[in-house]
C-alpha positions, 0 to 999 in steps of 0.5 A: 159120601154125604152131600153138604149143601155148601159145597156148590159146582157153581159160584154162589151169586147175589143179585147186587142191587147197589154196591160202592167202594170209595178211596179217600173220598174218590169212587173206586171202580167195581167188577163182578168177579168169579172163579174156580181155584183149588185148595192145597189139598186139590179141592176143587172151589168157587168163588164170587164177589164184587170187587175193586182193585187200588194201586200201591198207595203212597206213605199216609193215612187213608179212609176206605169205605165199603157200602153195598145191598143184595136182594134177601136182606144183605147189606154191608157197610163198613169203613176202614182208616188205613195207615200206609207207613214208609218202606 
């Protein structure tokens, strides 16, 4: 069997040096999330983030903006316009 260095035991971590999700303007809480899961086909896999969770929005239009850095050179920095249309 041929080891693939992408296949880790362990969640893959950054050292996150600033990280920030805003809803609207309105900061949004984050927590460092980890985890192991299994595909459909029972392989097992490990996950790692930072993450913020919103309650089911109202019928509207809504701006969520991502911003974070890690050592290394990542960044990410993006803006999504959401529109939430009635049920």
């Amino acid at each position: 069997m041929q080891h693939n260095r992408f296949y880790s035991k362990t969640p893959q971590a950054m050292h996150v040096l600033r990280a920030t999700a805003a809803l609207n303007g309105v900061d949004l809480p984050l927590r460092e999330f980890s985890a192991q899961f299994r595909t459909r086909w029972l392989t097992r896999r490990f996950t790692w983030g930072v993450w913020a969770g919103i309650a089911p929005l109202e019928p509207g239009e809504y701006v969520l903006e991502i911003k974070a850095k890690a050592h290394g050179g990542f960044w990410v920095d993006t803006t999504y316009h959401l529109e939430v249309a009635a049920a």
